[in-house]
C-alpha positions in Angstrom: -13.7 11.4 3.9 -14.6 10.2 0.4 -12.1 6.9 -0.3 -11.6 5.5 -3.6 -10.5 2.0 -4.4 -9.0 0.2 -6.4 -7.6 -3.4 -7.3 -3.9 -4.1 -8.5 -2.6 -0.7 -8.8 0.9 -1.0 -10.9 3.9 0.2 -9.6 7.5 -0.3 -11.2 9.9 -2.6 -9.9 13.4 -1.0 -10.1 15.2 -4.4 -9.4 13.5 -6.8 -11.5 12.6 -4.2 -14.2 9.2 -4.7 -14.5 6.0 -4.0 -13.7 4.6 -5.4 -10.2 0.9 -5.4 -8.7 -0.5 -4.2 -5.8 -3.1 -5.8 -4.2 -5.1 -2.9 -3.1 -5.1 0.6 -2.9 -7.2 3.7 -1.7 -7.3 7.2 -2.2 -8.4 10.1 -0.7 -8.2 13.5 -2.1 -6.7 16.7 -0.5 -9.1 19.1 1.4 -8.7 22.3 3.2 -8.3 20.7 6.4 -6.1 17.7 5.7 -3.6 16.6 3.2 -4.6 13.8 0.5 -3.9 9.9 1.5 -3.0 6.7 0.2 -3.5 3.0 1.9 -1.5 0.4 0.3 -2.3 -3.1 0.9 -0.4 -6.5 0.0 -2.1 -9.5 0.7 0.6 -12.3 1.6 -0.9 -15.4 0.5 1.9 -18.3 1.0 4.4 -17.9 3.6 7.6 -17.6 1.8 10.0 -15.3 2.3 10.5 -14.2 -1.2 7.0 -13.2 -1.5 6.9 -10.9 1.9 10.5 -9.4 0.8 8.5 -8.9 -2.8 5.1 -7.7 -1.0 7.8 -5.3 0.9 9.5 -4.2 -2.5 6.3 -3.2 -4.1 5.0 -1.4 -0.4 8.2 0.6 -1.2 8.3 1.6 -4.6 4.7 2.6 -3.8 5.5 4.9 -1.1 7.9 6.3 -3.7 5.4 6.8 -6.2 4.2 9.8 -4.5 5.1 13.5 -3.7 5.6 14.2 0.3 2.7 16.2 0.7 0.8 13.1 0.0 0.6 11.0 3.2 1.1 7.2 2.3 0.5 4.6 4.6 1.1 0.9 3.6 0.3 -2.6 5.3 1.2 -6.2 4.2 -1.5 -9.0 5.4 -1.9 -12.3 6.3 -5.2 -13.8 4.1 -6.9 -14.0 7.8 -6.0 -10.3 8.9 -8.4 -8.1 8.7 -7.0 -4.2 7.1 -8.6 -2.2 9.8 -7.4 -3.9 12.8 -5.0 -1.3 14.0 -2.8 -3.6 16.0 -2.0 -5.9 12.1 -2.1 -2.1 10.4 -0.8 0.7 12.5 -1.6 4.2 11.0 0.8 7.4 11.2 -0.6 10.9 12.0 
């Protein structure tokens, strides 16, 4: 699996008609053998619950973003988490 990265990927935000950030993103392209991927990642850095519900907008629009042949799979952490714990970020197969 060859993974590319990449910081603050831009996605739109339909209700506050702007532009938002994601914190990180990876890609993997499509082989024969399995479809192409994208991790979203949004790194919740106060507690509030206007950033989570925000973190949670821009997770969505993300998914979104994509066609359906392109398996998307998105996570919002804590600072401390750690992205490949698979108990914080469960992945679908």
């Amino acid at each position: 699996m060859e993974w590319k990265t990449r910081k603050n990927y831009p996605v739109w935000m339909q209700k506050e008609n702007r532009w938002g950030l994601v914190d990180v993103i990876g890609f993997k392209k499509q082989t024969q053998t399995s479809r192409a991927e994208v991790d979203g990642y949004e790194i919740e850095e106060k507690n509030g619950l206007s950033q989570q519900n925000r973190n949670f907008e821009k997770l969505q629009q993300l998914k979104n973003s994509f066609s359906s042949n392109v398996r998307v799979n998105t996570c919002q952490l804590k600072a401390n988490q750690n992205h490949k714990d698979l108990n914080v970020c469960p992945r679908r197969r």
